[in-house]
VMD Tcl script that draws the C-alpha trace (Angstrom):
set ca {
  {107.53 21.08 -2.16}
  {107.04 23.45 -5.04}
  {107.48 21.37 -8.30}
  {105.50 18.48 -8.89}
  {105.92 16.23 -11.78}
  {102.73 13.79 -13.10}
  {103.78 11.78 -15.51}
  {100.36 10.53 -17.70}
  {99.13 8.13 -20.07}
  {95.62 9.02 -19.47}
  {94.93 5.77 -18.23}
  {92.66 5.72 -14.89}
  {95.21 5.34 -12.84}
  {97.02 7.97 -14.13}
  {94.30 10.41 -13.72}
  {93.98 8.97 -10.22}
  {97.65 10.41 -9.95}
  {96.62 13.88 -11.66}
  {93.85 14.23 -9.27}
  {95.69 13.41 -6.45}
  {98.97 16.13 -7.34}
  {96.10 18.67 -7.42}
  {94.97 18.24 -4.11}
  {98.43 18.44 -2.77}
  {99.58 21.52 -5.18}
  {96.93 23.46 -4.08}
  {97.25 22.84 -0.14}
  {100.77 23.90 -0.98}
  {100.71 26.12 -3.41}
  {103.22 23.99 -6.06}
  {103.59 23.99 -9.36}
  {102.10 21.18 -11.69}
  {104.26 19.86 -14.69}
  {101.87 17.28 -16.74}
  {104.03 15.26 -18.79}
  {102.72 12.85 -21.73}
  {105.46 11.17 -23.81}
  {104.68 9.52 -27.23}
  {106.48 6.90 -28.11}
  {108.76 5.59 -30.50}
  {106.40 3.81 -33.09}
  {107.43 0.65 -33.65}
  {109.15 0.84 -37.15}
  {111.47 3.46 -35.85}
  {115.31 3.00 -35.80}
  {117.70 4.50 -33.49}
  {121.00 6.11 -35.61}
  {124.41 5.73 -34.02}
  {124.35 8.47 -31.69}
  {120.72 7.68 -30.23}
  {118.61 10.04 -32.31}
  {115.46 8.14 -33.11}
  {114.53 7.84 -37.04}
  {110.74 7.96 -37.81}
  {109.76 6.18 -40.73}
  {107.83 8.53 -43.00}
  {104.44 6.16 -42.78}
  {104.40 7.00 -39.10}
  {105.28 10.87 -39.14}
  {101.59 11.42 -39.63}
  {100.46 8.82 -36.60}
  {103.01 10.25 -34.46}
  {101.97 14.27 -35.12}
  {97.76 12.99 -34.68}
  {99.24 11.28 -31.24}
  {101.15 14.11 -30.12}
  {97.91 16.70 -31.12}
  {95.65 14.87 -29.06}
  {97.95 14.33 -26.12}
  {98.77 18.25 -25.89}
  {94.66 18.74 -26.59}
  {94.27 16.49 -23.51}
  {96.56 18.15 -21.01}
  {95.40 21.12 -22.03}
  {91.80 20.39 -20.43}
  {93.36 19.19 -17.97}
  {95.57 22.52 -17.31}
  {92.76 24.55 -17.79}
  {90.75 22.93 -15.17}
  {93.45 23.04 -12.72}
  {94.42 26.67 -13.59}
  {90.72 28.02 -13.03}
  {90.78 26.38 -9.35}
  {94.02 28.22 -8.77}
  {97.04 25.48 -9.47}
  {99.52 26.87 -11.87}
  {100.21 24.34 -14.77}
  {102.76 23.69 -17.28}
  {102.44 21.02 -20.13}
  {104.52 19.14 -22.08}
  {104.47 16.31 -24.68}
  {107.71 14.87 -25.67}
  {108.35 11.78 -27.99}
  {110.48 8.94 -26.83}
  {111.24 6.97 -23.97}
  {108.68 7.72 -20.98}
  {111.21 6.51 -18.18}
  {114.05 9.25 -19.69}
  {111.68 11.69 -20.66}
  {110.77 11.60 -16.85}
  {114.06 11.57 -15.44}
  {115.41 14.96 -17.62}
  {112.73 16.63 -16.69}
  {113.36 16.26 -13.24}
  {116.60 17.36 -13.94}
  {116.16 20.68 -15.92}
  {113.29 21.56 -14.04}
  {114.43 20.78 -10.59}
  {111.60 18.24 -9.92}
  {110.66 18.23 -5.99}
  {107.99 15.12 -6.13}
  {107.08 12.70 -8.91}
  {103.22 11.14 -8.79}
  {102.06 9.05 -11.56}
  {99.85 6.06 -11.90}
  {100.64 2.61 -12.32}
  {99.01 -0.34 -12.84}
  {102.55 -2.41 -11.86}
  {103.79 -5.54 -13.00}
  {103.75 -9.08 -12.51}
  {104.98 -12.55 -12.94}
  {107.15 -12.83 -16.51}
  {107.05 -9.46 -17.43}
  {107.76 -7.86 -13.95}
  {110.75 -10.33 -14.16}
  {111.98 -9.58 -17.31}
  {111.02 -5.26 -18.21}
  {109.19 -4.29 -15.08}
  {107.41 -1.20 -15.37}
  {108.33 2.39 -15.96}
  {107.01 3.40 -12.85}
  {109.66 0.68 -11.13}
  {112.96 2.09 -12.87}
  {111.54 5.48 -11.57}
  {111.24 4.54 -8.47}
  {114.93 3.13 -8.98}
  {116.67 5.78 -10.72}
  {115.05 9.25 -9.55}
  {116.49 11.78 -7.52}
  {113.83 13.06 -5.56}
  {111.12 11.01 -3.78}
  {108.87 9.39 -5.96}
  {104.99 8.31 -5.08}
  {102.88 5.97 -6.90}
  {99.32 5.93 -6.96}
  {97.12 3.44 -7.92}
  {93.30 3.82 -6.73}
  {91.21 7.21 -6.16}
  {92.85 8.54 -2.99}
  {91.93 11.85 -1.34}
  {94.70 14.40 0.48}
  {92.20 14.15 3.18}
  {92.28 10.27 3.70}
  {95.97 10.28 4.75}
  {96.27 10.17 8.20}
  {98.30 6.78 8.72}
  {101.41 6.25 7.14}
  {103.98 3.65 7.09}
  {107.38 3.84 7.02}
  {109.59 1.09 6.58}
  {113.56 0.91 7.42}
  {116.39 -1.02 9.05}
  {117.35 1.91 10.65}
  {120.54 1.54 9.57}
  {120.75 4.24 6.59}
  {118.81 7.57 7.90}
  {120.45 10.57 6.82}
  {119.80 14.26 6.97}
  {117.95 14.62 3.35}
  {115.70 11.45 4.11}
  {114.84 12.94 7.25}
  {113.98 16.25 5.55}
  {111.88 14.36 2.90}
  {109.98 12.51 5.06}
  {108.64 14.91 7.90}
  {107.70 17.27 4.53}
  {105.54 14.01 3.74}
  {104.30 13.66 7.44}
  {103.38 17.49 7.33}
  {102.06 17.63 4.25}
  {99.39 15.07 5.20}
  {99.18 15.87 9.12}
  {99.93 12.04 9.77}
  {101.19 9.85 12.10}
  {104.40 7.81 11.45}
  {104.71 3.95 12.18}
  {107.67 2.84 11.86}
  {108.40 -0.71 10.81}
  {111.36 -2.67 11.19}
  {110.76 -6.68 9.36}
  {112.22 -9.38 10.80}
  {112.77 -12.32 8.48}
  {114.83 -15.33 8.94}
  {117.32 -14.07 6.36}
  {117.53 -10.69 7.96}
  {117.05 -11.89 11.64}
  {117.96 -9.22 14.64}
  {116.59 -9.77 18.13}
  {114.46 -7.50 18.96}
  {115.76 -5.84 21.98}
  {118.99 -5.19 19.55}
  {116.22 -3.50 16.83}
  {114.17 -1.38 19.67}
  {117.51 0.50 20.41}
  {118.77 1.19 17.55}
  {115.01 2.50 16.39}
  {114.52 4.58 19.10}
  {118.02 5.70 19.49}
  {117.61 6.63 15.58}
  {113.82 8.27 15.98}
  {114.76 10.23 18.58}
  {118.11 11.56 17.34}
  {116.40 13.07 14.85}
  {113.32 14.34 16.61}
  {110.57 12.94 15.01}
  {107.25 13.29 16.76}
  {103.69 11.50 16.38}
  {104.55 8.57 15.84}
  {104.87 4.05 16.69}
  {107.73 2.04 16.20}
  {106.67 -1.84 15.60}
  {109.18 -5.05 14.93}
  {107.12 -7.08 12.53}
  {107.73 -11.09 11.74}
  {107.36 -12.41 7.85}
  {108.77 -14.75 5.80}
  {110.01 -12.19 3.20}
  {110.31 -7.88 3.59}
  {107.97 -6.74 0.91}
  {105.42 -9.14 2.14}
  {105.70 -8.32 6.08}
  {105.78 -4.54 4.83}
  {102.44 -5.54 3.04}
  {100.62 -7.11 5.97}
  {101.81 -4.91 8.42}
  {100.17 -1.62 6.46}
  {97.15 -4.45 5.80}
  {96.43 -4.90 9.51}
  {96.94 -1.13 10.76}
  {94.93 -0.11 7.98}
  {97.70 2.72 6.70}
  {96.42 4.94 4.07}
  {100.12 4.89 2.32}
  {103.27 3.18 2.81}
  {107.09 4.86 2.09}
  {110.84 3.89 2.39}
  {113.92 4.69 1.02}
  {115.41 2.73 -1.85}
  {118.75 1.95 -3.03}
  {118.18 1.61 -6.21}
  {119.67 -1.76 -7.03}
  {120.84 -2.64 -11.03}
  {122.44 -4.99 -13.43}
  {123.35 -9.02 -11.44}
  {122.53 -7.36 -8.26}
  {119.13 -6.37 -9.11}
  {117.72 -9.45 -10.89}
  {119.28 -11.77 -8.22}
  {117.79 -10.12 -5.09}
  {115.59 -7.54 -6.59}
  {114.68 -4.15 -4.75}
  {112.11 -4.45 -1.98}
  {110.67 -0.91 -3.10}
  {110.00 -1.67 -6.70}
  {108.53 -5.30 -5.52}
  {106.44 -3.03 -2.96}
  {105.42 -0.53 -5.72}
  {104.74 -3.56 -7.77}
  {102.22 -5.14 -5.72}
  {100.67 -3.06 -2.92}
  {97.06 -1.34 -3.07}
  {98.03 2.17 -1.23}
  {100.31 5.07 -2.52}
  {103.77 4.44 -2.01}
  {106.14 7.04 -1.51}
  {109.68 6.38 -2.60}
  {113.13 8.27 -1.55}
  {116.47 6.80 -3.27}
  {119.07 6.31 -1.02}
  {122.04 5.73 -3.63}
  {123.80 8.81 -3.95}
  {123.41 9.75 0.07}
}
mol new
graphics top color blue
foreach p $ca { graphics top sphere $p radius 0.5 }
foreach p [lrange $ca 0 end-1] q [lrange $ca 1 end] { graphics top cylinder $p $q radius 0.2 }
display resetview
């Protein structure tokens, strides 16, 4: 893991993120890319082939928002670069959930962290967040932080999965997470009544899977709940994990808003870091 992408809005949670990235980019010696995106104001107009039209009242708000945002991250980079993390900045104006996914893209993006404050109720129904399409669309793991969390504190973390989908790249992706943290694995199977297995059917196929691939340090658990997110939830609740991941395959359109995605509804609404992988293309 030598690119890192932090995506910020200089909220607290976002700095939360920040601080976080630098802990990790330093015990690894990445790269930092600090991304702020200003955007669109709201009298602006899109033309026919998608280039954005500022009004001329809001050139001058937009260049004062873009000045302090690049004045910001450039504290920020500053700090970072005098304890020995290489930083590179950028402010773009637009569309925060594209800006993040091209820069990904031309930079080769190994991690996303950013903030979020998630989403609930009408709006998480209707917009969601931009941390959710994200977590739905990127191509390399995402995590999302929302309280002050230390590299340090990360000794326990949850993995959830129906064992079904593991393949090579998610394996690679997460035993970089477990070593970058030193942690332990559980792994968590949830058995609802809409996704019932019997659990000597789900032991074998875990184990048979865990093993295959040689993962070490680590519990397997079949955990009972009315719905996945929520069993996910407790489970990391009563073992007291310090983050939660799984893969995600990045459901859209009918599909999406009928079901929904279990990650995003996981990102939405649980207290520790969650670290996303998406599953679509593998």
């Amino acid at each position: 893991m030598k690119k890192i992408l932090i995506p910020t809005d200089f909220t607290s949670n976002a700095t939360n993120a920040m601080d976080f990235a630098f802990e990790i980019a330093k015990e690894n010696n990445a790269k930092l890319y600090l991304l702020h995106v200003v955007e669109y104001p709201a009298g602006a107009t899109v033309d026919p082939i998608g280039v954005s039209i500022v009004q001329s009242a809001d050139i001058d708000l937009v260049e004062e928002l873009t000045k302090s945002a690049r004045k910001k991250l450039n504290i920020v980079k500053d700090n970072y670069q005098n304890a020995g993390v290489a930083v590179d900045i950028s402010v773009d104006l637009g569309n925060p959930y594209l800006s993040i996914i091209e820069k990904v893209k031309d930079e080769e993006i190994d991690m996303i962290i950013m903030g979020t404050n998630g989403a609930s109720g009408f709006k998480e129904f209707i917009v969601g967040s931009n941390a959710e399409r994200v977590v739905r669309y990127a191509d390399c793991p995402v995590m999302t932080i929302k309280e002050p969390i230390n590299i340090q504190d990360v000794k326990n973390i949850v993995f959830a999965s129906d064992f079904n989908h593991f393949s090579d790249e998610l394996v690679m992706h997460l035993k970089k997470l477990q070593k970058t943290f030193d942690a332990q694995l559980h792994f968590v199977r949830v058995n609802t009544p809409n996704n019932f297995e019997k659990d000597r059917v789900s032991k074998k196929l875990i184990e048979r899977t865990l093993q295959q691939h040689d993962f070490t340090n680590y519990t397997s658990t079949i955990y009972n709940d009315v719905y996945e997110e929520e069993g996910l939830i407790h489970f990391a609740q009563d073992i007291e994990a310090d983050m939660i991941a799984m893969a995600t395959h990045g459901r859209t359109g009918i599909s999406h808003l009928i079901s929904g995605s279990i990650a995003e509804d996981v990102v939405n609404h649980a207290k520790r870091p969650v670290w996303t992988f998406h599953l679509s293309k593998q």
